[in-house]
N, C-alpha and C positions, 0 to 999 in steps of 0.2 A: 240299054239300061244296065246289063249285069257290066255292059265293057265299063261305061263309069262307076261303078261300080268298083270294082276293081283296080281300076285307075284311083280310086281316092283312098281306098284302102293299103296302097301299094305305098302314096303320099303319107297316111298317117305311119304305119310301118317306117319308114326313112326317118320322120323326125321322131318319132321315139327311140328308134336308135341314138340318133344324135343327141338327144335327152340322157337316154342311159348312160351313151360314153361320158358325156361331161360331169353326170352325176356319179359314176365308179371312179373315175380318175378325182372326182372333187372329194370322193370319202375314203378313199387310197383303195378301192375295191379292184379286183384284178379284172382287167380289160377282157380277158377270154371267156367271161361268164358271161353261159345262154344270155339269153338279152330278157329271157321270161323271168329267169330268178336273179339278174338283173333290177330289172323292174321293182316286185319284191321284196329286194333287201333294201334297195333306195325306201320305199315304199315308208319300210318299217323304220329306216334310219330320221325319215323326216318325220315320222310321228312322234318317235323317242324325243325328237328336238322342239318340236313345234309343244308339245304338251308336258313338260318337266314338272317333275315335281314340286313344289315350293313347301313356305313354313312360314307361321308371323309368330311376331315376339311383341308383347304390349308393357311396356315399360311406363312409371310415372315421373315426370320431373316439374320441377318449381320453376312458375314465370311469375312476374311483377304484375301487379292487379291494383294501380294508384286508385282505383275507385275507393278501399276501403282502406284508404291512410287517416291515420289517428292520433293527434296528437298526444303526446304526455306531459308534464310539466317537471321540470328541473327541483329536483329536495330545495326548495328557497332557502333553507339554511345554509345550502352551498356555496349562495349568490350573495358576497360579499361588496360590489360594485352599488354603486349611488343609481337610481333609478335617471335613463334620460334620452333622450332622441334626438337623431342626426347626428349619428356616433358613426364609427369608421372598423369595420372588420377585417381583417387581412388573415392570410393562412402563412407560416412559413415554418419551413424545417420539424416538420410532423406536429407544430403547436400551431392553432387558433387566436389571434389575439383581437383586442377592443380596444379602441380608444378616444377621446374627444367626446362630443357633444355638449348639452346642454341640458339645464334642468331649471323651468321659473316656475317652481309652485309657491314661491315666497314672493312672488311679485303680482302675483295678480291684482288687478284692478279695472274697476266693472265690468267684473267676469271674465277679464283678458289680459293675459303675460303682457308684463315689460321686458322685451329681451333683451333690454341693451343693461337691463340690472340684473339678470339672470344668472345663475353661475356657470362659467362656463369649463370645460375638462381637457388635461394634457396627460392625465394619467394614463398608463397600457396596464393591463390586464392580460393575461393569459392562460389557457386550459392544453390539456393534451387527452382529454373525453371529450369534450362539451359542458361537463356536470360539474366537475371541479375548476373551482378560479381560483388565481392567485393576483393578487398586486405583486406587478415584478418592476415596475415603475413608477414612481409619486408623478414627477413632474419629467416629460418628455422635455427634446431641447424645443421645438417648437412649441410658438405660443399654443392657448387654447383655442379649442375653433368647433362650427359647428359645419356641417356639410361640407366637409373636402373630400377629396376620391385618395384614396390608397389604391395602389393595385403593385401586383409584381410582374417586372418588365427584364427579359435580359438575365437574372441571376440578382435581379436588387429588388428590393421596396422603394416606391416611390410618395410622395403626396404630395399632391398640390390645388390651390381653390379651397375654398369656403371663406367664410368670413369669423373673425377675430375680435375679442372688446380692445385688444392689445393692439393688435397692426389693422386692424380694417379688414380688407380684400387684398393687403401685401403681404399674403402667408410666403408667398414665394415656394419654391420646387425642393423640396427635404428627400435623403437618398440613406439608406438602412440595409446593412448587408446579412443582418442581423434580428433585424425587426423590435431591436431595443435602443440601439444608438443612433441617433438620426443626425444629419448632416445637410446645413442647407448649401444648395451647391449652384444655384442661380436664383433670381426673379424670375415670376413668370412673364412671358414670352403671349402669351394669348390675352385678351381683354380680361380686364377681372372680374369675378364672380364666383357664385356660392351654388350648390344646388346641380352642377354641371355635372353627366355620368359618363364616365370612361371606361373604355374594353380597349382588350388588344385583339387587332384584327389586321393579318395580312402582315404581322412579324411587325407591327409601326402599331401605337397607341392612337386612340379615337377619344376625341372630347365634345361631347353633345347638348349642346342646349345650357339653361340655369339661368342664372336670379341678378341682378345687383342693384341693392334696394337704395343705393346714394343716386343712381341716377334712374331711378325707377323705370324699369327695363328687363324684359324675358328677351332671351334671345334664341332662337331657330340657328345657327349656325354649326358648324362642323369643321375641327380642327385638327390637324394630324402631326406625329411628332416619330421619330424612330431614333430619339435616344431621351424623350424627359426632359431635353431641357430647353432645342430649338422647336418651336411653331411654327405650323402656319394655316393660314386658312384657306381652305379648300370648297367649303361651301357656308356665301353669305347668309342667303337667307331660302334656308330649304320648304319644300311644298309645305309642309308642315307648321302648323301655328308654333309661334313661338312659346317658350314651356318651360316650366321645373315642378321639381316632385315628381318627375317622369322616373320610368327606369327604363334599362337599355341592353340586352343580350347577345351572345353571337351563337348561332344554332343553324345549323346545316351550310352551311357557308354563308351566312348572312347575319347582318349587325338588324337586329329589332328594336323597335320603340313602341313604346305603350305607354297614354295615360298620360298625368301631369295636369297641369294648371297655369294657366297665364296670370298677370302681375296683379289683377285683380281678382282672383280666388275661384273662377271659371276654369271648371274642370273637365277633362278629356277622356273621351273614352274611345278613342281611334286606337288605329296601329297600324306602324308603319316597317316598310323591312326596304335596305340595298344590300347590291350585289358588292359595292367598291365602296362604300361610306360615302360615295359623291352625290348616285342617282335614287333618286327614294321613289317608292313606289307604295299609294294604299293599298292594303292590304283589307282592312274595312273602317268603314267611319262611327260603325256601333258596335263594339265587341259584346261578347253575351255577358263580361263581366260586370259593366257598366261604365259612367264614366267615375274616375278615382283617382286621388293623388295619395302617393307617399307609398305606393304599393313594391311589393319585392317581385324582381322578374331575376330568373335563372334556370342555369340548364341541369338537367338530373335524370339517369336512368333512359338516355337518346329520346327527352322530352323537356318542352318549355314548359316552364313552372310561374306562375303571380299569384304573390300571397300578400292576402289583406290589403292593406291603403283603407281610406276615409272615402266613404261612399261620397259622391258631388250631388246627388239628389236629396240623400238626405239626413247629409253632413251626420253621422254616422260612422264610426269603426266598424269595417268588413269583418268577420274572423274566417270567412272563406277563402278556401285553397282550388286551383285550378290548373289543367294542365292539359297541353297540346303535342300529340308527336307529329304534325305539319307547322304549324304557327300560326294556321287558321283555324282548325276547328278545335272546340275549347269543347272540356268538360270540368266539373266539381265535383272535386269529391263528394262523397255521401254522407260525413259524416264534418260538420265544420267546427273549428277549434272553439273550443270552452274558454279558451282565455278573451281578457277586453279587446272587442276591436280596436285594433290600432295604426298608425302612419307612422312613416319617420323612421322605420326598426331598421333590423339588419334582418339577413336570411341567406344564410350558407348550406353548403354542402360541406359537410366534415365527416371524417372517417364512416364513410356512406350512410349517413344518416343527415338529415335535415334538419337544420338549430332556425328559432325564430328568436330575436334577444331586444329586449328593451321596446323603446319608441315612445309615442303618446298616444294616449286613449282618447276618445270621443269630450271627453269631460275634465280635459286636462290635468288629465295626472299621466305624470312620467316615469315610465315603469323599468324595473331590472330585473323582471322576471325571464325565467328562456323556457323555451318549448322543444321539442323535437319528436321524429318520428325516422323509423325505419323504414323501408319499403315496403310494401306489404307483398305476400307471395300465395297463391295457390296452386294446387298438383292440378295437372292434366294429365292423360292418358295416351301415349304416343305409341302409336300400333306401325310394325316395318317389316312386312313382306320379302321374304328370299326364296331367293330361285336355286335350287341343286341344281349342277352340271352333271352332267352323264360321270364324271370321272367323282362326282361326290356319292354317287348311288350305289360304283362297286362295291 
């Protein structure tokens, strides 16, 4: 018994040596130290290390809190513009502009617009707040119209689609380097129609869905262009029911659709997203907004935004705002705009705040009023922990 004994003790002895040595030569400690005080100063070296001192520091900073956005309304005395919807918003060179639509509150008849006697608009307008507008144009060189897509492509403005009391559905393809001079610079190139929403996705422009009411017709297709002015089509007739009054986003790498209405006033509360603008894929077939046409989808603060549209159940102006940082899960704000529900507006992002402008209300009046709001922000309390190094202690 004492011989094993002995013998194990002789084993531990050896490797704590060999312990000691790799730990003196790992902390520069000199080799020829007893192997007791050795031990020891390892000992204390690994406590010092193992348990350092630290310190927290609680700091407060401001995050974005969309739940409690609010809007406010524009001095109406500011807002010189004719009240109307399915008007055209464009951003360019640090100004905002407006232009086109329509306005029939002087045509109604039993209880319902004559569009085709309605007045329609080629004026531009422009602000560089949101709050202040100016007429900086009577008459554009394009006719008047009501639902075409403006977007900027390339270093230019482009418009093309909607329909005209002047030319029809033959607005053809208008190019602004400027955002006041416009130049028409082909026909369009795609099926005509009104109502159709365009993004640019993947460095090439996207044209989705819309109306055209001579040949009574929504159409579900997908067309792509990467200069404005040649077409083509790329998908006939997508999973998707055919639609307009839709709108259409691009948000984490992906083109979105939400919403709309087919040729006979049946309205959609789906939503859909692809990867390439070819392959579509549902995302759900009842969103918690409901189903709505004329409603505003856009991106703001790395979050999907849809504001307002005309409720389909029960034809109704929404004035609720709503927003998703996936694409599928939605919340509402808490507190929903004071102004009339409406379809048809615009809804921009401008100098980081959110403009709501014009449209039609529930009860057909056509409005020029604008809304907006800033982000909303609250403090949190951010606590971060440090660690002293031995060399911060001497």
């Amino acid at each position: 018994m004492n011989r094993r004994l002995g013998n194990f003790i002789n084993v531990v002895a050896i490797f704590l040596s060999i312990i000691a040595i790799w730990a003196m030569a790992f902390f520069g400690l000199p080799i020829d130290l007893p192997i007791d005080k050795a031990l020891a100063t390892v000992a204390t070296v690994f406590e010092s290390q193992a348990i350092p001192n630290t310190f927290s520091t609680t700091t407060k900073i401001s995050i974005a809190d969309p739940l409690k956005l609010t809007w406010r309304q524009v001095d109406p005395n500011l807002i010189k513009f004719p009240g109307r919807d399915s008007h055209a918003t464009y951003q360019f060179n640090g100004q905002l502009f407006l232009t086109g639509g329509l306005d029939a509150k002087d045509t109604m008849k039993n209880k319902m617009p004559v569009y085709e006697k309605a007045q329609y608009f080629n004026d531009i307008w422009s602000t560089t707040d949101g709050q202040n507008w100016q007429l900086t144009k009577a008459r554009a060189e394009f006719p008047p119209f009501r639902s075409a897509s403006v977007v900027e492509f390339k270093g230019s403005l482009y418009l093309f689609g909607g329909w005209s009391p002047v030319v029809g559905y033959k607005t053809g393809v208008w190019q602004s380097t400027d955002g006041l001079k416009w130049i028409k610079i082909a026909p369009a190139s795609f099926e005509e129609r009104e109502g159709q929403k365009v993004v640019v996705f993947d460095d090439k422009l996207w044209l989705i869905g819309g109306v055209n009411y001579d040949q009574k017709k929504t159409f579900n297709d997908v067309w792509v262009s990467a200069d404005a002015v040649s077409w083509r089509q790329v998908v006939k007739n997508a999973p998707w029911h055919s639609r307009w009054d839709h709108d259409i986003a691009v948000f984490n790498n992906k083109i979105w659709l939400v919403g709309g209405m087919n040729f006979n006033g049946v309205g959609y509360g789906d939503e859909w997203y692809s990867l390439d603008g070819k392959e579509w894929q549902l995302a759900t077939s009842s969103a918690l907004w409901g189903k709505r046409q004329g409603q505003s989808l856009l991106v703001w603060d790395d979050s999907l935004w849809l504001v307002s549209g005309l409720d389909a159940k029960t034809n109704e102006g929404a004035g609720d705002t709503w927003f998703s940082n996936n694409g599928l899960d939605w919340n509402k704000t808490e507190v929903d705009g004071t102004w009339p529900g409406r379809e048809d507006h615009e809804t921009v992002i401008f100098k980081d705040k959110i403009f709501v402008i014009g449209g039609m209300s529930d009860d057909w009046e056509w409005l020029n009023d604008v809304w907006w709001a800033p982000m909303p922000k609250r403090e949190v309390s951010v606590t971060t922990t440090s660690v002293l190094s031995t060399s911060d202690k001497k």
